[in-house]
VEXSETI-819967 format. One line per 5 residues: number of its first residue (from 1); their letters; for each residue x, y, z of C-alpha. Coordinates in steps of 0.001 Angstrom, whole numbers, plus 524288, in hexadecimal, padded with zeros to 5 digits. Last residue first. Layout:
N
NUM) A) X,Y,Z | ... $
***
This chain:
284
284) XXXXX) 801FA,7A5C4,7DCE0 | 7F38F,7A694,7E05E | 7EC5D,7AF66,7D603 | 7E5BC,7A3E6,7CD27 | 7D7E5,7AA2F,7CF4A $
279) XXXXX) 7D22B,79F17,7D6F4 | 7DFA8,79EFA,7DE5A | 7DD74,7AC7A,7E1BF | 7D02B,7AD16,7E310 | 7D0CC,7A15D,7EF83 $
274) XXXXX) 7DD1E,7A710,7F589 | 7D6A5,7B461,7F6D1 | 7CB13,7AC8C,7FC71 | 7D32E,7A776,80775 | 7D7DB,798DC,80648 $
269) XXXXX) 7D626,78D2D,8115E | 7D866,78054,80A34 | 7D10E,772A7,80B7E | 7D7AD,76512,805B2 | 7E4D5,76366,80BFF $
264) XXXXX) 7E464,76D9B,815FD | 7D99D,764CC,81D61 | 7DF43,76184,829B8 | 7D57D,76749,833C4 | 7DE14,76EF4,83AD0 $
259) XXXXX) 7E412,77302,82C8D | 7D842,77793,827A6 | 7D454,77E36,8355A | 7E1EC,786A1,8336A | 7DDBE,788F6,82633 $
254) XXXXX) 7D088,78D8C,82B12 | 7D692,79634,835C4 | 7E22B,79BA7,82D91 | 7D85A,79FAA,822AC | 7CEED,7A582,82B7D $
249) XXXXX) 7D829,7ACF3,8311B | 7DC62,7B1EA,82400 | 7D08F,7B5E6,81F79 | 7C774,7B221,8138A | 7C5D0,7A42F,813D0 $
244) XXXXX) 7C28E,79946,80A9D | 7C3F5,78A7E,80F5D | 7C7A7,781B2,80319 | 7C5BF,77482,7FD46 | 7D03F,7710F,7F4D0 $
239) XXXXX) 7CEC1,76157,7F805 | 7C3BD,75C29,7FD63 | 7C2D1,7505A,7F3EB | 7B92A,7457D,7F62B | 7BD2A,73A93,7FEEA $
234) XXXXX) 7AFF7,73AB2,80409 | 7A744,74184,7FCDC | 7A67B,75043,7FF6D | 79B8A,755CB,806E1 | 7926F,75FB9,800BC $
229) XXXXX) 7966F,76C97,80473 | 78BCB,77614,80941 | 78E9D,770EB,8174F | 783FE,77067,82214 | 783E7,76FD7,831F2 $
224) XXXXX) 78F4A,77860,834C5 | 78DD8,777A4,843D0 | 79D92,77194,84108 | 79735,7645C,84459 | 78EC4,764F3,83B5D $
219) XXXXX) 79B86,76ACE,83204 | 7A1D0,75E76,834AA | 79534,755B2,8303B | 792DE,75BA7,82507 | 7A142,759E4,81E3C $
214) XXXXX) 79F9A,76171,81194 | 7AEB7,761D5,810F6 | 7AEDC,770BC,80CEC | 7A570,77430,81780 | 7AC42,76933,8220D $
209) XXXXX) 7B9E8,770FA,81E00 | 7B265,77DCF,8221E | 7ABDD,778AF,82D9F | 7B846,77426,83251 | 7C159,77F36,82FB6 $
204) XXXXX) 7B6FA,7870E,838E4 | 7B7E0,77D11,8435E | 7C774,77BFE,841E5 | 7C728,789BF,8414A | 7C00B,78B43,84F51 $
199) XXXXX) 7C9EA,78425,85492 | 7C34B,7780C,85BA6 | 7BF32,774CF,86984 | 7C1A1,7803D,870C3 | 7CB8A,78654,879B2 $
194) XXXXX) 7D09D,795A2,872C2 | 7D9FE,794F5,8668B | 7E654,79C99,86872 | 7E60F,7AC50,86276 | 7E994,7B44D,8570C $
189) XXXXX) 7DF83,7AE72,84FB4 | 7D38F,7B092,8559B | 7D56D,7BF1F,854A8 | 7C5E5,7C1DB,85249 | 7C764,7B84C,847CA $
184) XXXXX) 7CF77,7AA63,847AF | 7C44A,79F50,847B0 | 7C0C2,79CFA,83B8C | 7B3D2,7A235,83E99 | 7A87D,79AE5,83C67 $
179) XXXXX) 79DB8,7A24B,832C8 | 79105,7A417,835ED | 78F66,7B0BC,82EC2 | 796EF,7AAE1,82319 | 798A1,79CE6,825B9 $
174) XXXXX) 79663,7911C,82FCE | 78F0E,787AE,82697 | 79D51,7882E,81E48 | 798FB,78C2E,80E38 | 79EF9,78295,8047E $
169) XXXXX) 7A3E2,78A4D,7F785 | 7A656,780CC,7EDED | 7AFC1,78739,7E4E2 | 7ACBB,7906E,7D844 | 7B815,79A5D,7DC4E $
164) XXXXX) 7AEFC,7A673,7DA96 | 7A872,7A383,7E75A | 7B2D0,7A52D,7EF1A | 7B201,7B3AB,7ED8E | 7A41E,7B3BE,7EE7F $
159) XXXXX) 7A633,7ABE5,7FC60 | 7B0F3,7B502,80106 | 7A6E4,7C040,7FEE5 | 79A68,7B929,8037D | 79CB0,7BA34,8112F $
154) XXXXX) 7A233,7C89F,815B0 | 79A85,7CB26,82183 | 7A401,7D344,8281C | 7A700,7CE8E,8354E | 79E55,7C1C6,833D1 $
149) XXXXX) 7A391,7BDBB,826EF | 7B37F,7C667,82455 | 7B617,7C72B,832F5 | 7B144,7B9E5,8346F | 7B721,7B384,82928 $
144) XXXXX) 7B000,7A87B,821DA | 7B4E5,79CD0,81C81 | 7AF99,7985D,80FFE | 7AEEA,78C2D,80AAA | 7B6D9,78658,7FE1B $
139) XXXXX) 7B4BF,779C2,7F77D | 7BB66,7772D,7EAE8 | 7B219,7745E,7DDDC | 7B812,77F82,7D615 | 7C2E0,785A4,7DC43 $
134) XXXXX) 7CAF8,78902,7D082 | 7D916,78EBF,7D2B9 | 7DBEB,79971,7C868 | 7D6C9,7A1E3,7BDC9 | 7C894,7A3A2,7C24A $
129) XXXXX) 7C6E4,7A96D,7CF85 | 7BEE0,7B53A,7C8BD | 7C4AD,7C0B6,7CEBD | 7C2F6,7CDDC,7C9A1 | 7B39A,7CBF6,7C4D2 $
124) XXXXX) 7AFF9,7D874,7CD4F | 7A847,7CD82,7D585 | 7B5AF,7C508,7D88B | 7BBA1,7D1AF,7DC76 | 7B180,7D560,7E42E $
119) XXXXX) 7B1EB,7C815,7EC03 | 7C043,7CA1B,7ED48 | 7BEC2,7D742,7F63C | 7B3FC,7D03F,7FC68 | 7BF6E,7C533,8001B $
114) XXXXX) 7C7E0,7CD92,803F3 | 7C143,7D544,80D50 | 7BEEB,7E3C6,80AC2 | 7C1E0,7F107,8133D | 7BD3B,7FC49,80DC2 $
109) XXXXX) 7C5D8,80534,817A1 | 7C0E3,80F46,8240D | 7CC8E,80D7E,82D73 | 7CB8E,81922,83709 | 7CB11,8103D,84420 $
104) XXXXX) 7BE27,80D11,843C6 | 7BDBC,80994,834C3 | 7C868,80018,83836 | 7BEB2,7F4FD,83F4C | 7B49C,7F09D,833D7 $
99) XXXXX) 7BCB4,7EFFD,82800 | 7CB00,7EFAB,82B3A | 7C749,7E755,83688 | 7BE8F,7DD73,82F85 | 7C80B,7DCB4,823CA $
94) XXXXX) 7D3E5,7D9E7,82B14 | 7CD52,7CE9E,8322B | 7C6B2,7CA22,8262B | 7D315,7C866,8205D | 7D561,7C844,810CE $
89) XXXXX) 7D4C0,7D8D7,80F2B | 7D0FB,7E4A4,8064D | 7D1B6,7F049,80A2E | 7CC0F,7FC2B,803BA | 7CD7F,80C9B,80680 $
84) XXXXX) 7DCD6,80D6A,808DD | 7E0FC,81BC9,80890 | 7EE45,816AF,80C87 | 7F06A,81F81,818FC | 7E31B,819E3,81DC7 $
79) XXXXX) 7E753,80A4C,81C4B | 7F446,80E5B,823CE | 7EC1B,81689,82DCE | 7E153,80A29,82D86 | 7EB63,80022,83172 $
74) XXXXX) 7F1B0,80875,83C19 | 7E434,80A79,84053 | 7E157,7FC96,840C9 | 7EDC7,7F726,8475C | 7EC3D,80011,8530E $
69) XXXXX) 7E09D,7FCD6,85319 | 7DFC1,7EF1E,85575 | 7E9DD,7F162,85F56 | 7E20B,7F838,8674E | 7D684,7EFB2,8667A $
64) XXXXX) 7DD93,7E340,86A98 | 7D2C7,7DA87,86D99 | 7D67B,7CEB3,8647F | 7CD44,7D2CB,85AE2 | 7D0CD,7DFF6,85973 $
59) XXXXX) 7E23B,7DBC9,85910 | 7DE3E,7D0B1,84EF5 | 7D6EB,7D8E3,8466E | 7E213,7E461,846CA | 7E2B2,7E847,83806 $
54) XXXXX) 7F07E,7E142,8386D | 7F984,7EBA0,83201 | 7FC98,7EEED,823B3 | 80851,7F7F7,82040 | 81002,7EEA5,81F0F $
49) XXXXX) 8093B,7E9B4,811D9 | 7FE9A,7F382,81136 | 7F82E,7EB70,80582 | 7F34D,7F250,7F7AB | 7E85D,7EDED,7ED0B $
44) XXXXX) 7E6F5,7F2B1,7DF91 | 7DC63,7E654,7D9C2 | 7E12E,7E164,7CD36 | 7D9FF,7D3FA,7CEC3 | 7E78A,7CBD7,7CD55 $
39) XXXXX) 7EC9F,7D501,7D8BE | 7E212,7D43F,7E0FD | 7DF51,7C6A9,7DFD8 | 7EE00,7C5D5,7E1B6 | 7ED52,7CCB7,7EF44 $
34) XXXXX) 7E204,7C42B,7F312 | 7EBD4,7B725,7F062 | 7F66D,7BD9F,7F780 | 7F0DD,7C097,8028B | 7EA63,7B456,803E5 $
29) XXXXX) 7F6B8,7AD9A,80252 | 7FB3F,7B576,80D6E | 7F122,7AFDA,8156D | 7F8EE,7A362,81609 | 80551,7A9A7,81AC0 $
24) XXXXX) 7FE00,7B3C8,82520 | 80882,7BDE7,824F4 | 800E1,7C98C,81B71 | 7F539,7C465,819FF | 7F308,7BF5D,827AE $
19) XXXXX) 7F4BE,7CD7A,82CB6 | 7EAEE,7D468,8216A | 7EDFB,7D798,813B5 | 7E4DC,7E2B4,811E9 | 7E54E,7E616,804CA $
14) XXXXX) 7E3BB,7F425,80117 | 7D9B7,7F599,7F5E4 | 7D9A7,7FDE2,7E919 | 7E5D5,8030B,7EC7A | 7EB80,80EF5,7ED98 $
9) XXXXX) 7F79A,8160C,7E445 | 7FF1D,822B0,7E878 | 80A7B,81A62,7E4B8 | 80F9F,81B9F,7F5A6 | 801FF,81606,7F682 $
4) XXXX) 80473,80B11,7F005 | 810C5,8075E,7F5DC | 80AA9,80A0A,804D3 | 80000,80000,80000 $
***
């Protein structure tokens, strides 16, 4: 950004690349892949680089007001002495405070999620997810994001989007408004599990691999009492099935929950960046 501006140029959004975007190594990739949307779309986009700062999500939620703002209005003077109007960013987390808690402290920005940001682009006839990977006839459900669903009620948007790659999309009974969360918000994931029975991603990462399995009787006992997917013959192949998300908690919780549950081998976690990409033929 500070290279643009020192051109007299602006862009047409700033991209906010969030904490796990920047030194997360798996959520890098989704950096990457939304970056070369961008770029293969022909959409002027900057990042702060160094200049960027957490947004202070984990510092509000875990109780630590002061420090939350701190971070915020040093955020919004850099954002301010830009002239940025419109961010666009992959974590909920980011978005939700940007959005809903940085107007209060002087921050007034369009802020937009990524995955409505690629829903427009699919509509404007930009993307088409033809040219690379096909996904016809794979399974793929949904995982939604509580700061992006019940915070924001942003639903359809990352379903549109992975509408477009002609897969079987398989709906989880617990979704949308009734969503389970993955188990990491409201700084969940800075800190040791509390006594219980089960992690609450190995129940979520259940339901979902019981969705894609059509396995009735594990999503019963999940209090998810019907599947849309018809259940695969025995023996059948499973393989290439995938569990969409669009944050990067969610993404380490349900991967994590793949792994606990030992099914790396046929099921894969992938953001919707990752998803266009490939169906575009953009991942390198």
């Amino acid at each position: 950004m500070a290279d643009l501006a020192a051109r007299g140029e602006s862009p047409e959004i700033l991209f906010w690349v969030g904490c796990a975007g920047a030194f997360d190594d798996r959520y890098k990739r989704v950096t990457r892949a939304f970056v070369r949307i961008l770029e293969h779309v022909g959409v002027s986009y900057a990042v702060l680089g160094m200049e960027e700062s957490c947004t202070g999500d984990p510092a509000k939620r875990a109780g630590n007001e002061f420090l939350f703002q701190m971070q915020a209005m040093t955020n919004i003077a850099t954002l301010n002495g830009y002239g940025i109007k419109k961010v666009v960013t992959a974590c909920p987390h980011c978005f939700n405070t940007i959005k809903n808690e940085y107007p209060a402290l002087g921050g007034e920005f369009e802020v937009i999620h990524h995955s409505t940001f690629l829903q427009q682009l699919i509509n404007e006839g930009k993307v088409t997810a033809k040219g690379g990977e096909s996904f016809k006839g794979r399974r793929i459900t949904f995982h939604d994001s509580c700061y992006l669903g019940r915070a924001n009620n942003i639903y359809e948007a990352p379903r549109e989007v992975l509408e477009v790659l002609d897969a079987d999309l398989l709906e989880m009974k617990r979704c949308k408004t009734n969503g389970l969360c993955c188990g990491a918000g409201g700084a969940q994931m800075w800190k040791d599990a509390e006594p219980g029975k089960k992690e609450i991603n190995v129940e979520r990462t259940e339901e979902a691999l019981a969705t894609l399995d059509g396995d009735a009787d594990v999503l019963l006992n999940l209090q998810g009492v019907e599947s849309t997917a018809p259940v695969l013959p025995a023996g059948s192949n499973r393989g290439g099935s995938v569990i969409a998300v669009a944050c990067p908690f969610c993404m380490t919780m349900m991967a994590d929950g793949v792994k606990n549950k030992e099914r790396e081998s046929d099921v894969q976690v992938f953001d919707l960046a990752e998803l266009i990409a490939s169906a575009e033929g953009l991942n390198a």
